[in-house]
DOGUNU-917060 format. One line per 3 residues: number of its first residue (from 1); their letters; for each residue x, y, z of C-alpha. Coordinates in nm, 4 decimals. Layout:
% residues N
NUM = A = X Y Z | ...
//
This chain:
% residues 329
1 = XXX = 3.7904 -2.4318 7.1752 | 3.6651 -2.3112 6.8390 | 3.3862 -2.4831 6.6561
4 = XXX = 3.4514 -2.7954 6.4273 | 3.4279 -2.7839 6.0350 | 3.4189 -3.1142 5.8476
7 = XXX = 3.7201 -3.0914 5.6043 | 3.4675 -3.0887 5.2972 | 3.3711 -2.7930 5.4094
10 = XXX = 3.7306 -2.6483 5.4192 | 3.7953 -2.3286 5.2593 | 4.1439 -2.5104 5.0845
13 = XXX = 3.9550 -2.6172 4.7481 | 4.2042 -2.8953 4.6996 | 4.1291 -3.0433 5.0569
16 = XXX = 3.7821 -3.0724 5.0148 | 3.7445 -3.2018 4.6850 | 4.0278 -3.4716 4.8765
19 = XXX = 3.7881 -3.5467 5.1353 | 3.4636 -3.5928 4.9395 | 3.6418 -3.8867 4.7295
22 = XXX = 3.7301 -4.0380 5.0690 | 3.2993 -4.0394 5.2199 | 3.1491 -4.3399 5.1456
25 = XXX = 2.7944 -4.3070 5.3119 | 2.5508 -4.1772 5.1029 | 2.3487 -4.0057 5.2968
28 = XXX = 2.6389 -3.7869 5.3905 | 2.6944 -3.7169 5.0304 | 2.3729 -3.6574 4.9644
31 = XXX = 2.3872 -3.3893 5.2447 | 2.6834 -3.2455 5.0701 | 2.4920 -3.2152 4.7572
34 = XXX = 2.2375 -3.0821 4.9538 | 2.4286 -2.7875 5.1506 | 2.3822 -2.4317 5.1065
37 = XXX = 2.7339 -2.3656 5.1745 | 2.9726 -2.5933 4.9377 | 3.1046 -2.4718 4.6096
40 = XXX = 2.9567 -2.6043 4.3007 | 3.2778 -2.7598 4.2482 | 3.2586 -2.9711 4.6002
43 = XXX = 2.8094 -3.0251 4.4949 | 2.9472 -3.1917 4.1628 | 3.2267 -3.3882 4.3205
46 = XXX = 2.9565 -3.4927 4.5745 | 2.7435 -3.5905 4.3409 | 3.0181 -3.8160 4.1021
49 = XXX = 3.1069 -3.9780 4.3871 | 2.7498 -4.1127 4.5213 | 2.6938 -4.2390 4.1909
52 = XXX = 3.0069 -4.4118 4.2058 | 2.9575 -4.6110 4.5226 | 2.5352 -4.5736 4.5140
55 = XXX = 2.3711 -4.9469 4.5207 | 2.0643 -4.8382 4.3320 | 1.7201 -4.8561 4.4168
58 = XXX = 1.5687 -4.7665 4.1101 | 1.1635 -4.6097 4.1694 | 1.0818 -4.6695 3.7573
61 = XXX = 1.3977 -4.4626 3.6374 | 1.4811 -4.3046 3.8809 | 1.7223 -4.4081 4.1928
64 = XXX = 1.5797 -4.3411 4.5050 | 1.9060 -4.2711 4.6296 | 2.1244 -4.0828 4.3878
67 = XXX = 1.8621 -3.9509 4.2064 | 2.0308 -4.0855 3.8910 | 1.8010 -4.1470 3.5490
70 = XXX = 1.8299 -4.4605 3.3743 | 1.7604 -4.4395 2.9989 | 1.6191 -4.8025 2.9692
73 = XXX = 1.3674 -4.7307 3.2599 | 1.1349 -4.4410 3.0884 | 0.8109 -4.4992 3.0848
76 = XXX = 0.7456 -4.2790 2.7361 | 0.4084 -4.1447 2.6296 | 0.5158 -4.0295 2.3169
79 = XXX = 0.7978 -3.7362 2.3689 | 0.7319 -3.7462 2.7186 | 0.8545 -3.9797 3.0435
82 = XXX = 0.5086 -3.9957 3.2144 | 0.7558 -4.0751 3.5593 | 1.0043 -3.8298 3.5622
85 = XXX = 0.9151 -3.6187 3.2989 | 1.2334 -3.6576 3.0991 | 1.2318 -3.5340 2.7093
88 = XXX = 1.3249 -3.7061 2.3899 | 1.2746 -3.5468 2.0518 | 1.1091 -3.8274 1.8846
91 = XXX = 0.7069 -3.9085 1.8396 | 0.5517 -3.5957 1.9150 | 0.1704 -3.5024 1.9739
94 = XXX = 0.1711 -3.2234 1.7486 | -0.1382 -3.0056 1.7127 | -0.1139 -2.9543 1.3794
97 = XXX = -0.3232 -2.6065 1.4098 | -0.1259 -2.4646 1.6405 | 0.2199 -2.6359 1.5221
100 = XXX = 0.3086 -2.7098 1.9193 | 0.3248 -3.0684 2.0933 | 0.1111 -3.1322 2.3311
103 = XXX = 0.3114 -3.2909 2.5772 | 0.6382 -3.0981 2.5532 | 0.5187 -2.7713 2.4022
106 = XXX = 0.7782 -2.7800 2.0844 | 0.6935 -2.5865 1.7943 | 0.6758 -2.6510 1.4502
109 = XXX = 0.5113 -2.4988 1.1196 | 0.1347 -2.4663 1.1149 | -0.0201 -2.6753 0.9663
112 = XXX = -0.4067 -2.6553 0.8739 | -0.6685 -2.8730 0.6545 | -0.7888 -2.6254 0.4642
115 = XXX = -1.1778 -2.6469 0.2996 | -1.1243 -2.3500 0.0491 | -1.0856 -2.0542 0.3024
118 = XXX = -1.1899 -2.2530 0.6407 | -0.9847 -2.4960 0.8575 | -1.1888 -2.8201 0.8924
121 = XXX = -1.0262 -2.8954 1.1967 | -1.0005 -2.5347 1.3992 | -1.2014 -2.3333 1.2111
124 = XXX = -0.9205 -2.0668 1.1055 | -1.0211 -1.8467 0.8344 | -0.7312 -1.7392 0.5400
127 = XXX = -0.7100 -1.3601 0.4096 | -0.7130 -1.3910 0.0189 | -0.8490 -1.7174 -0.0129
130 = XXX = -1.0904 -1.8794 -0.2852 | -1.3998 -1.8818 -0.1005 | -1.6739 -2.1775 -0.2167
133 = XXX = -1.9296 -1.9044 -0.3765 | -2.2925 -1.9855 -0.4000 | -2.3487 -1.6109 -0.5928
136 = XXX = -2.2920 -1.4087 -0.3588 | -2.2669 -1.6280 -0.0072 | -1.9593 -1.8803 0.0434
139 = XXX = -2.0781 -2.1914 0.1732 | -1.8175 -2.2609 0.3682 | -1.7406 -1.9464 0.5948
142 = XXX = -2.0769 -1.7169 0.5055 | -1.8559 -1.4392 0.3639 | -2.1148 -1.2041 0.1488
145 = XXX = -1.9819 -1.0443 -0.2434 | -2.2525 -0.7800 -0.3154 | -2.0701 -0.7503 -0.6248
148 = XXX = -2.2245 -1.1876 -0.7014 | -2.5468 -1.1284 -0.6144 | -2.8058 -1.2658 -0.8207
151 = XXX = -3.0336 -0.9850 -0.9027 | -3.4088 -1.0435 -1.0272 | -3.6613 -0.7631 -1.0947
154 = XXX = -3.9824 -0.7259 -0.8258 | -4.2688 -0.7435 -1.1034 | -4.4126 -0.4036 -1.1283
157 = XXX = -4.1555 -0.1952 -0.9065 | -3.8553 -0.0131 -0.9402 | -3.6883 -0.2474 -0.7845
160 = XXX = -3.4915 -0.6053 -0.8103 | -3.3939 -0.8428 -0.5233 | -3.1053 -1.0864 -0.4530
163 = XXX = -3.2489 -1.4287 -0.4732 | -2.9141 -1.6266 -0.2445 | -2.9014 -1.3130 0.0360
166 = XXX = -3.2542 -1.1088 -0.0251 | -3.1017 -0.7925 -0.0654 | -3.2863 -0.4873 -0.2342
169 = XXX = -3.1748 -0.2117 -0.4591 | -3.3288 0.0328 -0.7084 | -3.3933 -0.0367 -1.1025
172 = XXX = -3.5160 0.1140 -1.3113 | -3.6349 -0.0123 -1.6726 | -3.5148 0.2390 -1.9215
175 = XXX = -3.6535 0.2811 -2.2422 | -3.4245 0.4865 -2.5044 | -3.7052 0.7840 -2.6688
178 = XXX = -3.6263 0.7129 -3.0330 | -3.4367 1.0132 -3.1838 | -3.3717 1.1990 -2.8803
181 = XXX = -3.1357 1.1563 -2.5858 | -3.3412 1.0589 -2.2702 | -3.4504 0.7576 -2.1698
184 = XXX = -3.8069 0.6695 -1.9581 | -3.8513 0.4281 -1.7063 | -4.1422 0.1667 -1.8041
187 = XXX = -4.2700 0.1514 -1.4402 | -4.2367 0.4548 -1.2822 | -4.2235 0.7008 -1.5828
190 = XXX = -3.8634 0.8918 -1.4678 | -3.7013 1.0193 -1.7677 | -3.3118 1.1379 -1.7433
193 = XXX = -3.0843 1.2603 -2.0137 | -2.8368 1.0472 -2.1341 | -2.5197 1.1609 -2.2754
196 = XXX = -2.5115 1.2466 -2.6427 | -2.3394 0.9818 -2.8575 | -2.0598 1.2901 -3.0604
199 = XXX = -1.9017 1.1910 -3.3739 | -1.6831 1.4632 -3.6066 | -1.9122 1.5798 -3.8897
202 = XXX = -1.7252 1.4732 -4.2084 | -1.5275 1.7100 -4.4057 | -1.4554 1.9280 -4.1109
205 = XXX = -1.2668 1.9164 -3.7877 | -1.4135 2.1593 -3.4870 | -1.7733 2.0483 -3.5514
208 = XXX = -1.9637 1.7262 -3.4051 | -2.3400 1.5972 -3.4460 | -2.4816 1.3794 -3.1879
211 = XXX = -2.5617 1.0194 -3.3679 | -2.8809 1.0039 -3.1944 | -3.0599 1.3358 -3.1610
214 = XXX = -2.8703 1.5388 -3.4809 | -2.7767 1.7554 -3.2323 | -2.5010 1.9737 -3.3876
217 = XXX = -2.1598 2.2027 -3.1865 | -1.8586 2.3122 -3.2419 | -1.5887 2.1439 -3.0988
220 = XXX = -1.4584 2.3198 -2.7773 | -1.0531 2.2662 -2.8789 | -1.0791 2.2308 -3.2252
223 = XXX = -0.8780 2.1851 -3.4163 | -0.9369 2.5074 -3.6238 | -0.8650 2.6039 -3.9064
226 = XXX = -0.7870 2.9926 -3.8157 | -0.7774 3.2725 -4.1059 | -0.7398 3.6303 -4.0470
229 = XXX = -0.9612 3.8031 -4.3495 | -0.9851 4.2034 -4.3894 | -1.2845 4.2067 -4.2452
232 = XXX = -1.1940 4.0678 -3.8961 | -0.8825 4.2732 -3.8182 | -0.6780 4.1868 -3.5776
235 = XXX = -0.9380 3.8771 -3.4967 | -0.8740 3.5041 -3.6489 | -1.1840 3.3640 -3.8051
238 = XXX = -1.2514 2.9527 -3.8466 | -1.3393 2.8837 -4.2267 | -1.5252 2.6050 -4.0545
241 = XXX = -1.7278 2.7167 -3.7978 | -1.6810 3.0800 -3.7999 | -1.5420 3.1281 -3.4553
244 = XXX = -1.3739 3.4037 -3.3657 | -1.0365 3.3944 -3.1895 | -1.0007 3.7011 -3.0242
247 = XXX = -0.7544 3.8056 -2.6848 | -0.9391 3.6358 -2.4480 | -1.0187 3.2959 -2.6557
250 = XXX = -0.9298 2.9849 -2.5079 | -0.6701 2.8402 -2.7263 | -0.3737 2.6900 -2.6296
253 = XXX = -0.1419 2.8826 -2.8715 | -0.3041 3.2240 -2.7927 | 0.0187 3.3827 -2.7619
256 = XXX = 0.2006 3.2529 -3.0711 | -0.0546 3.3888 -3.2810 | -0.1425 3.6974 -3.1141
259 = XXX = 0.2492 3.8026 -3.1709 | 0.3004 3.6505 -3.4780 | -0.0801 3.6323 -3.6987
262 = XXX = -0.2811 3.8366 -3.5391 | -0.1527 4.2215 -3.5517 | 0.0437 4.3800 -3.8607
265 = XXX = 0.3408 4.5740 -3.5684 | 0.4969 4.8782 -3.6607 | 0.7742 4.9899 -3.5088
268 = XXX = 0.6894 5.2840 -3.1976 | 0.8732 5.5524 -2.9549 | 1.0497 5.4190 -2.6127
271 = XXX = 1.0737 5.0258 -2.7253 | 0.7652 4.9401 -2.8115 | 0.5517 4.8358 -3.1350
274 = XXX = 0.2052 4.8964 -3.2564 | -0.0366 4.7323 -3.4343 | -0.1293 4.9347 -3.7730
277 = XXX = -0.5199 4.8055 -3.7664 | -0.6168 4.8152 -3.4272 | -0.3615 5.0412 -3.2698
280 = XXX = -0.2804 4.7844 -3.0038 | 0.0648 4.8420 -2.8158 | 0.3371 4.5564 -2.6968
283 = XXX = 0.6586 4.5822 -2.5814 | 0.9383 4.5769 -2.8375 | 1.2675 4.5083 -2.6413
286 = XXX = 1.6225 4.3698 -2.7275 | 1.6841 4.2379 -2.4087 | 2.0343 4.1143 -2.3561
289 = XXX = 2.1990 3.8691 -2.0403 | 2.4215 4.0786 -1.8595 | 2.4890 3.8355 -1.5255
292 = XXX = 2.4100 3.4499 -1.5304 | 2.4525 3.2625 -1.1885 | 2.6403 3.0133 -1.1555
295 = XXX = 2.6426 2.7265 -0.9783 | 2.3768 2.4592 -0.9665 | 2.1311 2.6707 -0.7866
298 = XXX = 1.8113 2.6397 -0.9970 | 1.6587 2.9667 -0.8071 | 1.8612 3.1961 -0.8903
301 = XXX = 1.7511 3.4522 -1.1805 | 1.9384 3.5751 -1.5385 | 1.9754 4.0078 -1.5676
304 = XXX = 1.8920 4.1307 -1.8612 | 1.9139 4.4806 -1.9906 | 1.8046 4.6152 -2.3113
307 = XXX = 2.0472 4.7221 -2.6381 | 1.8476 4.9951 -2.7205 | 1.6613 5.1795 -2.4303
310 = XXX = 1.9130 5.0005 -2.1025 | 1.5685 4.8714 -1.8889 | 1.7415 4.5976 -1.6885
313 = XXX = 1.5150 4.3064 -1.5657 | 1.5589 3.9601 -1.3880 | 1.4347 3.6571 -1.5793
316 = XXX = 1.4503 3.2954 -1.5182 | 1.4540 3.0669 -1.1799 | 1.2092 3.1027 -0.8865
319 = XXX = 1.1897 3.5103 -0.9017 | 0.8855 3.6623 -1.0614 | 1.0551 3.8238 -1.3640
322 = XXX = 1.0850 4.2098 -1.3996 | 1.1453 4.2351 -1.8048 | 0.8430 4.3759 -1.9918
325 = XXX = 0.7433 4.0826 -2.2677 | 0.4112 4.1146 -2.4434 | 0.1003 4.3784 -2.4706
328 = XX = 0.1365 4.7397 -2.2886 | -0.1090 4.6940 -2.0094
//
């Protein structure tokens, strides 16, 4: 004789959903509910059909029996059923700090009583706030400013002293000397130089005077006014200042001149041209393109060969070029 199995516990779906509707003791339903075995199909059944036929016994809101909730029975502490702990979304504890309620733990948007850059009620401090500034301390949070500190000077010292945070720095008293450019502490007796005060000396360009001390120099850049006279060659003379631009003077247009001013060229053997006064040599090529890339490739170099001698050179691009420009070396 094979062991018995109660038809709710048949394997025939339809059967024992059939026989659940027909129990009508609940405890034996609530063992069905209860069973490791049934389907959640049979639990559910099980559990429609205790409510259906379940005299309640209700414990607050909840029956004793079924286990059913009744919505008139809460007992609500705000958000919360203090009984069965059952959740409505209505008259939350928030903590407004931390934007969560403190019965059910729902969140919502911080939000903080701020005194300037403090919380009154957590004490949460705000990047980029306006602090409450008492020179250089905020009364509110303590934050220190070095840069609001209100300096006074220690009587007889090189020295001043932050009357809000006591803080102590060096300073000296500087007296200007009249007609030169130093100054002289008036406790200590340290002189320094201070920068000359420049301004162009009228009616000419490359030279400046110092406002203070009548120093007088010539103006490192210039502007110039360059000459070349008979007496200076193949040299360019200022008619201001008399300085001499010569091959290794630092001007910015150096090379114009030195081709185009500065030497009287002659024409000379094997491509190349001399001055007449100083008997200084420079290349004297006609150089013409015979290949050009193309393409969009920026690092690629021009060839170039001269009309009159044939020297071929690369120019142009990333390559260091090969044609011979400027003086003989």
């Amino acid at each position: 004789m094979g062991f018995f199995k109660p038809a709710w516990q048949s394997d025939n779906m339809k059967k024992a959903l059939r026989a659940v509707k027909k129990i009508t003791d609940p405890v034996k339903l609530k063992e069905i509910i209860n069973h490791h075995s049934v389907g959640w199909r049979v639990e559910c059944s099980a559990q429609e059909r205790l409510r259906e036929i379940c005299e309640h016994s209700w414990n607050v809101c909840v029956c004793d029996i079924c286990g059913e909730r009744h919505d008139e029975r809460h007992e609500w502490k705000g958000c919360k059923c203090s009984h069965c702990g059952t959740l409505r979304y209505e008259q939350h504890d928030y903590d407004l700090c931390k934007g969560e309620c403190r019965r059910c733990g729902r969140k919502q948007p911080e939000q903080h009583d701020w005194n300037y850059c403090t919380c009154r009620a957590c004490g949460t401090k705000r990047i980029l706030a306006e602090h409450d500034w008492n020179h250089c301390i905020c009364r509110v949070c303590g934050e220190k400013n070095g840069y609001r500190c209100d300096w006074e000077q220690i009587p007889g010292q090189c020295q001043e002293k932050c009357s809000v945070c006591g803080e102590a720095r060096k300073n000296h008293i500087w007296e200007r000397v009249p007609d030169k450019c130093w100054v002289v502490c008036k406790e200590c007796g340290l002189a320094e130089e201070r920068a000359h005060k420049w301004e162009t000396i009228p009616g000419t360009t490359c030279k400046e005077r110092c406002e203070a001390c009548g120093l007088e120099q010539v103006k490192f850049w210039g502007p110039h006014q360059w000459e070349k006279t008979k007496k200076s060659k193949c040299q360019l003379v200022c008619k201001i200042c008399n300085g001499i631009m010569g091959k290794d003077a630092n001007d910015a247009n150096w090379e114009r001149l030195f081709h185009n001013i500065m030497h009287t060229w002659i024409s000379a053997p094997s491509c190349r041209k001399k001055c007449s006064d100083c008997h200084a040599l420079a290349y004297n090529h006609d150089y013409a393109a015979i290949h050009t890339p193309t393409g969009n490739d920026y690092e690629l170099s021009s060839t170039y060969r001269c009309k009159k001698c044939g020297h071929t050179g690369i120019g142009g691009g990333r390559a260091e070029s090969t044609t011979q420009t400027g003086p003989v070396k």
